[in-house]
C-alpha positions in Angstrom: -33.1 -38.6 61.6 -34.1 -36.7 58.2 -33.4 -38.3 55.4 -32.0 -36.5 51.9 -34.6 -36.3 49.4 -31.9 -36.1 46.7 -31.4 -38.7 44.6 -27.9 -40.6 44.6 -26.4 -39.6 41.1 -24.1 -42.8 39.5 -21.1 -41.7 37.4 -21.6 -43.0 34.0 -19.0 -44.4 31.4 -18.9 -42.5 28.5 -17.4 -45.1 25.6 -14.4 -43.7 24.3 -15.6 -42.2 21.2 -18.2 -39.9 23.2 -15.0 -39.2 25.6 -12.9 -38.1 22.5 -15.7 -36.0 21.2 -15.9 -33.8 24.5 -12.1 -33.7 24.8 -12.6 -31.9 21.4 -15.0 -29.6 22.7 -13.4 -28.6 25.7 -10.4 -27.6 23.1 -12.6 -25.8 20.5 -14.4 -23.6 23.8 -10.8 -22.7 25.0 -9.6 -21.7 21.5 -13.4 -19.6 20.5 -12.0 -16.6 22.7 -8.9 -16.4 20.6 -10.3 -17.1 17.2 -12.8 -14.9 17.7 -10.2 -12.1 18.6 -7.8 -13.2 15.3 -10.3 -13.0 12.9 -11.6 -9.1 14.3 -8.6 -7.7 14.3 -7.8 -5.0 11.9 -5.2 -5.3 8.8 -1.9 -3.2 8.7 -1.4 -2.0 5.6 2.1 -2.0 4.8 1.8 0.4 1.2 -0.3 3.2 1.4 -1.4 4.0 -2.1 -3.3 7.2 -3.4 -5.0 7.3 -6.6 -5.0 10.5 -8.5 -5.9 13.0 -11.5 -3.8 16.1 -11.1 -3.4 17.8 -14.4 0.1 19.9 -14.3 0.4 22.5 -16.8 2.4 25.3 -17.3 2.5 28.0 -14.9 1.4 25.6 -12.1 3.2 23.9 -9.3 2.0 20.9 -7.5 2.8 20.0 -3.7 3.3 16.1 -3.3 2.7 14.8 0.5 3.1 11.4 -0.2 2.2 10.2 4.1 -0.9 12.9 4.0 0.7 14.6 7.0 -0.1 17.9 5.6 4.2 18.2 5.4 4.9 18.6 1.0 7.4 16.0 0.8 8.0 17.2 -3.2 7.2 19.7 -5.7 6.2 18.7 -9.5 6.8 22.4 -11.3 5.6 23.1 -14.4 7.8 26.6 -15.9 7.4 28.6 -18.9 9.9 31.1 -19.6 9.6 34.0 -22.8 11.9 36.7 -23.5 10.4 40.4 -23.7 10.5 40.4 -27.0 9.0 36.8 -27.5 11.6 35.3 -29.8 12.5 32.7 -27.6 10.2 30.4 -25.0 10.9 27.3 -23.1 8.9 25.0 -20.9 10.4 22.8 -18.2 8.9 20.0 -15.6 11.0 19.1 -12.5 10.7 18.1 -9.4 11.9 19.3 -6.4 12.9 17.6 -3.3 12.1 19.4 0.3 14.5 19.1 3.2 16.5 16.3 2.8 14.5 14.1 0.0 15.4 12.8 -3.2 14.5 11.4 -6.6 16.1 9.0 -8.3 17.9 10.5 -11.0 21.6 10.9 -12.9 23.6 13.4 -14.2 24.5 14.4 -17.5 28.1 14.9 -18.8 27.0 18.4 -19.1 26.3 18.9 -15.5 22.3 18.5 -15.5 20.2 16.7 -13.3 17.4 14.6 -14.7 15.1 12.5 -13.1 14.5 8.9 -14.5 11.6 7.5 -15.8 11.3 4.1 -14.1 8.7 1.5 -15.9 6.6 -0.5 -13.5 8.5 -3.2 -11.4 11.6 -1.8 -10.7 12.6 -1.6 -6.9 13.2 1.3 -4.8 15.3 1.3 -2.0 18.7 1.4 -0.8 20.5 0.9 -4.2 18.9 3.6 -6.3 20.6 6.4 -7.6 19.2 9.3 -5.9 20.1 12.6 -6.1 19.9 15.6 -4.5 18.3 18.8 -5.5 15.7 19.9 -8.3 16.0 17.2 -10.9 14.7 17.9 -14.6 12.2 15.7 -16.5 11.5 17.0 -19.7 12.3 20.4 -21.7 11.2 21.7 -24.4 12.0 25.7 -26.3 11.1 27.0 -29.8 13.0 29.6 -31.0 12.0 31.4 -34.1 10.0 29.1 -36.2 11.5 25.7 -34.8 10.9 23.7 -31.4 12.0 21.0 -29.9 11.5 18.5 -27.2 14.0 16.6 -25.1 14.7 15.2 -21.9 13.7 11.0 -21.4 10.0 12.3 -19.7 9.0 14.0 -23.0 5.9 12.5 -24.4 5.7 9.0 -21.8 2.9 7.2 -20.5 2.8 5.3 -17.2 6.4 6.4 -16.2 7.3 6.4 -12.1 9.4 8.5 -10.1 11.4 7.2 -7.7 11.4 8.8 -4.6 13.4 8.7 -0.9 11.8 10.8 1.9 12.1 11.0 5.6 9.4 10.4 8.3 10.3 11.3 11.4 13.8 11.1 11.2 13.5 7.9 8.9 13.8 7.0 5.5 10.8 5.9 3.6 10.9 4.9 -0.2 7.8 6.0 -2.5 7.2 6.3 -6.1 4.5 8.5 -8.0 3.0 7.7 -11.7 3.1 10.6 -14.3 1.8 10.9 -18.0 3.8 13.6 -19.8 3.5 15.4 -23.0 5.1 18.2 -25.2 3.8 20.3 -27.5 6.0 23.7 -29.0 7.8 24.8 -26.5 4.7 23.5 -23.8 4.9 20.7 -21.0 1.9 19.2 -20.0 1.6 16.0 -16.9 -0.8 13.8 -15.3 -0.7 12.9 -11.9 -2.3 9.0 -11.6 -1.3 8.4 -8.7 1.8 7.6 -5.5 2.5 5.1 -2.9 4.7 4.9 -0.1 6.1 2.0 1.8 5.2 2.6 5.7 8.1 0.8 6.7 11.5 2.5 7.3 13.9 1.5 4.9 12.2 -1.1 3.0 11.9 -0.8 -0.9 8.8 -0.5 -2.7 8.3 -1.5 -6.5 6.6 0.8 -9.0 3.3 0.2 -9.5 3.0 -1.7 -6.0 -0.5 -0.5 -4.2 -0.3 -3.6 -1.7 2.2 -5.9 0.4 2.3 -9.1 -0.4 1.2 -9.9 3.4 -1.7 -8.0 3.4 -4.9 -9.5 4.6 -8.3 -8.0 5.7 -9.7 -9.4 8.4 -13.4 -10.4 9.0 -15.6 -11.6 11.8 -17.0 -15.2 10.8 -14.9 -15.6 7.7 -14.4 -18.8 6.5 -16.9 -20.7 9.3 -17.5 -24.4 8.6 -20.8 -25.0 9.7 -20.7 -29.0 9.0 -21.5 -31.8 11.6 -18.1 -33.2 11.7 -15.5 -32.4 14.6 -14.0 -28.7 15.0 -11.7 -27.7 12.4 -8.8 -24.3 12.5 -12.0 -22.7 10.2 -14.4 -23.2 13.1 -12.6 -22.1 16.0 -11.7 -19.1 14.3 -15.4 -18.6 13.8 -16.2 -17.9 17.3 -19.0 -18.6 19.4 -21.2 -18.6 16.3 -19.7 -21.7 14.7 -18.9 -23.2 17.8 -22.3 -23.5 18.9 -23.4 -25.1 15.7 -21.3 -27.7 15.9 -21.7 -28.0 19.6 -25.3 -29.1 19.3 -25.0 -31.1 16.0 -22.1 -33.0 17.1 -23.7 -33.7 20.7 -27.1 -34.6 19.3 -25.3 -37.1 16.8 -22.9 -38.3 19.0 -24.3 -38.3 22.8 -27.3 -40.3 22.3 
């Protein structure tokens, strides 16, 4: 009869401390898969924001595509307009709506449509007053030796068109920053910059670039790399932390 070479192998008792220690192990190796895979993953933006430095002068139109889907969801138009015989010149910036978009805007008693110039932080969604068709920001003529400038856009800083515009059959809210100026019977604007919410039907506030629930995500961020047991910032470390604190914590603790 052979007999085994191998050597009979007693169980040992871990004390309860050790036995608490590897419980917590086991845990933090099951969870390393998925923190690994949580702190990877890419951020949503909810806002998409452009910044910008169009100049808009007379004579010149300028094509808006707020979702960069090569579609112009709106058109900033800067006009001049002089008679043959020069007596009598006028300058006017609008915007105009394609398809079925609008700017928030109101109506005059005498039947014109002007956009509003919103200040930063108002909301725009649902309950704005938009409106329909080519909407008027500022105007300005001279005729004769006098000239004049009206309209609530004329000479502004920092001002924000509110806009509504479909996606895909959706509706989308957006807003776009303007600088505007008048001189004689001349309209000049800066373009600074637009946003759009990507969500249908939610409201965006002027000025927004971000959603508040934002976050970037990045491999390794926030790893503990102390001696102590696992923590949430470890196992969403991944195998990098875990290791660490595998063979501190057994080297202090398993001896």
């Amino acid at each position: 009869m052979k007999r085994s070479l191998r050597p009979s192998r007693t169980p040992a008792n871990l004390s309860e401390p050790v036995q608490r220690r590897l419980s917590l192990y086991t845990l933090a190796a099951s969870a390393a898969g998925v923190g690994m895979l949580a702190s990877t993953l890419p951020a949503h933006a909810k806002i998409v924001y452009t910044p910008a430095h169009i100049r808009i002068s007379p004579h010149h139109m300028v094509p808006l595509d707020l979702n960069h889907d090569g579609k112009t969801d709106f058109t900033l138009d800067d006009t001049l307009y002089t008679t043959t015989a020069s007596f009598f010149r006028s300058g006017r910036l609008s915007i105009q709506p394609h398809s079925a978009n609008q700017a928030w805007g109101h109506l005059t008693n005498k039947g014109f449509h002007y956009a509003s110039p919103l200040p930063a932080g108002v909301k725009v969604g649902a309950r704005g007053t938009f409106t329909p068709g080519s909407l008027s920001l500022a105007y300005a003529h001279k005729e004769g030796a006098s000239s004049t400038c009206a309209g609530k856009w004329n000479n502004v800083q920092r001002r924000y068109l509110g806009l509504k515009f479909i996606i895909e059959g959706k509706i989308h809210f957006g807003w776009a920053r303007l600088n505007v100026s008048c001189t004689g019977y001349k309209i000049h604007a800066l373009l600074t910059g637009y946003a759009y919410e990507t969500i249908p039907s939610k409201a965006i506030v002027t000025g927004q670039t971000k959603g508040q629930d934002e976050r970037v995500g990045t491999a390794g961020a926030g790893v503990s790399m102390s001696a102590g047991p696992a923590t949430l910032s470890s196992l969403a470390g991944g195998s990098t932390a875990l290791s660490v604190w595998r063979r501190k914590d057994l080297e202090n603790n398993l001896q």
